[in-house]
N, C-alpha and C positions, 0 to 999 in steps of 0.2 A: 592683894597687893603683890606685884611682879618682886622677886628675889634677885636682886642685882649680881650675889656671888654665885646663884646655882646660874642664872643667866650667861655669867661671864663663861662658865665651862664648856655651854654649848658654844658660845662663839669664837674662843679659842677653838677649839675644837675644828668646826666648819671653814673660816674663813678662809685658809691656808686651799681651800675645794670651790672654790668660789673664784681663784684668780686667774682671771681672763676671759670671764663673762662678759657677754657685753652688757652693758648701763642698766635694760629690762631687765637684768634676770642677774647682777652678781650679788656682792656681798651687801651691796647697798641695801638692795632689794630686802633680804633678809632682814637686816637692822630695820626697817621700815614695818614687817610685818609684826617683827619684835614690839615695835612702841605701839599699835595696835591694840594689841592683845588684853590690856588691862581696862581698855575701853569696851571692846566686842564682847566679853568675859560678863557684862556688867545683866542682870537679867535672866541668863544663862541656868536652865535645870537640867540635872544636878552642876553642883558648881563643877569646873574645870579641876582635875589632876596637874596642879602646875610642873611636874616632873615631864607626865607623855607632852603636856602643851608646848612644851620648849622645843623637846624631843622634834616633832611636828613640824615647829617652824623653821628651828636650825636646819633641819636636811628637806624642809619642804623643796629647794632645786637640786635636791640630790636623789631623787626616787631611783630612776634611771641608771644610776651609777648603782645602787645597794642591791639592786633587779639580778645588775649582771655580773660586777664583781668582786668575787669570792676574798680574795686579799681585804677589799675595801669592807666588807661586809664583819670578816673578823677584828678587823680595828675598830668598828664601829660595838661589837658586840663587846673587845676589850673594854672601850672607855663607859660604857652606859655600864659595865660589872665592877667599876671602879667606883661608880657612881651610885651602889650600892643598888641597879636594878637586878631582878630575879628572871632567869632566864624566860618565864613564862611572860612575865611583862615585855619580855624582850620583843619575841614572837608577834607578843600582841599590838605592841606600840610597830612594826616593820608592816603587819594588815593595814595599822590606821595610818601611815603615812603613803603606801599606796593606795588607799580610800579618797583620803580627803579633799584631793579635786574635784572628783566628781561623782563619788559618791558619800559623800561624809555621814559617819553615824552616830560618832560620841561628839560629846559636847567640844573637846580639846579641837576636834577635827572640823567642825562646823565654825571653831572661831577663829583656824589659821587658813582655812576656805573661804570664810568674808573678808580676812585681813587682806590677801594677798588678792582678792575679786575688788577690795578699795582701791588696788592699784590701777585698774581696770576702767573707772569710770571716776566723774569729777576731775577735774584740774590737772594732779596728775596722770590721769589716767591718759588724757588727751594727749600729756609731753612724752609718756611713756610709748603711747601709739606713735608718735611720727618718728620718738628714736629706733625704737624697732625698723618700724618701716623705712628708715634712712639705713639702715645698717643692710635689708636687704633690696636696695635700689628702686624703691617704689616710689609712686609718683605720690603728691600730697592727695590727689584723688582716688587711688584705688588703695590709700592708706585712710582717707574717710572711709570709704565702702567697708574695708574689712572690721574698723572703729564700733560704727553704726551698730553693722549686723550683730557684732558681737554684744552689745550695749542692751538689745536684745534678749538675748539667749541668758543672761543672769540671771541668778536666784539665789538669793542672799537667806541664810541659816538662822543668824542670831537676831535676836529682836532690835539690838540696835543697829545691825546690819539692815535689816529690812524697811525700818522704818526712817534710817538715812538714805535708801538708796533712789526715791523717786526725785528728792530735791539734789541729788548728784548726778542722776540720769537727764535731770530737767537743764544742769547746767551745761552737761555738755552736747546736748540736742542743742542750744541755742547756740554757741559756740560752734558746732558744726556748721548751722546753717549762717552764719555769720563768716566764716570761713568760706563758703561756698560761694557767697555770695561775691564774695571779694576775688575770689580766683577765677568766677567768670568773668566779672567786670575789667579785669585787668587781661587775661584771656583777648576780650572780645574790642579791647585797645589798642593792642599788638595788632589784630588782623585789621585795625580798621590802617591804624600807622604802616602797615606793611604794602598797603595798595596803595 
């Protein structure tokens, strides 16, 4: 069962690093891989350290920033020492959150890597794709291509992760091709109206 007060620490914490992301990737995101995690967890051997699991998620879009700065990295090392972690866990938990994109090992890492791959595929995965892709001026079709291919290349860790992922893949292949459908046809409208 998720700990809603150690929860709130990481979120206090993060959110303030989070503002002015865009829609994919800010604080939202976060919270979303949050409510996840008691689901993906569920299966899981040995069970998850719900301490690194948090750890994990809260700075899951903050790799990048801990990688390169040194200021940023000391605040993060103050509050996880406030939080009663040991400097070794420190180290260890900084490995596993630049791991667990793509390479996850522990079990923590494997279920904030299916959490945050759920955003990826299914439903939202789709609305997630075209906000991205609108943020960087693409068209709705080379924002399918990139959708697809990636839809693809996943590989889901935890057992509920893997065994939800073909009825989520399935839904947004049909949906793709139902989109597609519809933007050639309306496409192929235009040109006829246009002569």
């Amino acid at each position: 069962m998720l700990k809603m007060c150690e929860i709130k620490s990481y979120y206090d914490f993060v959110r303030p690093y989070y503002h002015g992301r865009d829609a994919g990737h800010d604080f939202h995101h976060i919270a979303r891989i949050f409510d996840r995690l008691e689901e993906l967890s569920v299966g899981c051997v040995p069970e998850p350290e719900f301490h690194k699991l948090y750890f994990i998620a809260a700075f899951h879009g903050l790799v990048k920033r801990l990688g390169t700065d040194i200021c940023f990295q000391n605040q993060v090392n103050n509050f996880l020492r406030q939080l009663g972690w040991e400097n070794g866990d420190i180290s260890e938990a900084f490995a596993a959150l630049e791991r667990h994109l793509f390479a996850p090992q522990t079990t923590e890492e494997m279920i904030v890597h299916d959490a945050n791959f759920f955003e990826v595929t299914g439903r939202f995965g789709i609305a997630k794709a075209f906000t991205v892709g609108g943020s960087f001026n693409q068209t709705y079709e080379r924002t399918l291509e990139i959708f697809e291919a990636n839809l693809d290349k996943l590989v889901f860790r935890t057992p509920i992760g893997r065994s939800t992922y073909e009825a989520r893949k399935d839904y947004a292949r049909a949906f793709i091709e139902e989109l597609r459908a519809e933007i050639k046809s309306r496409q192929l409208n235009a040109e006829i109206s246009s002569r």
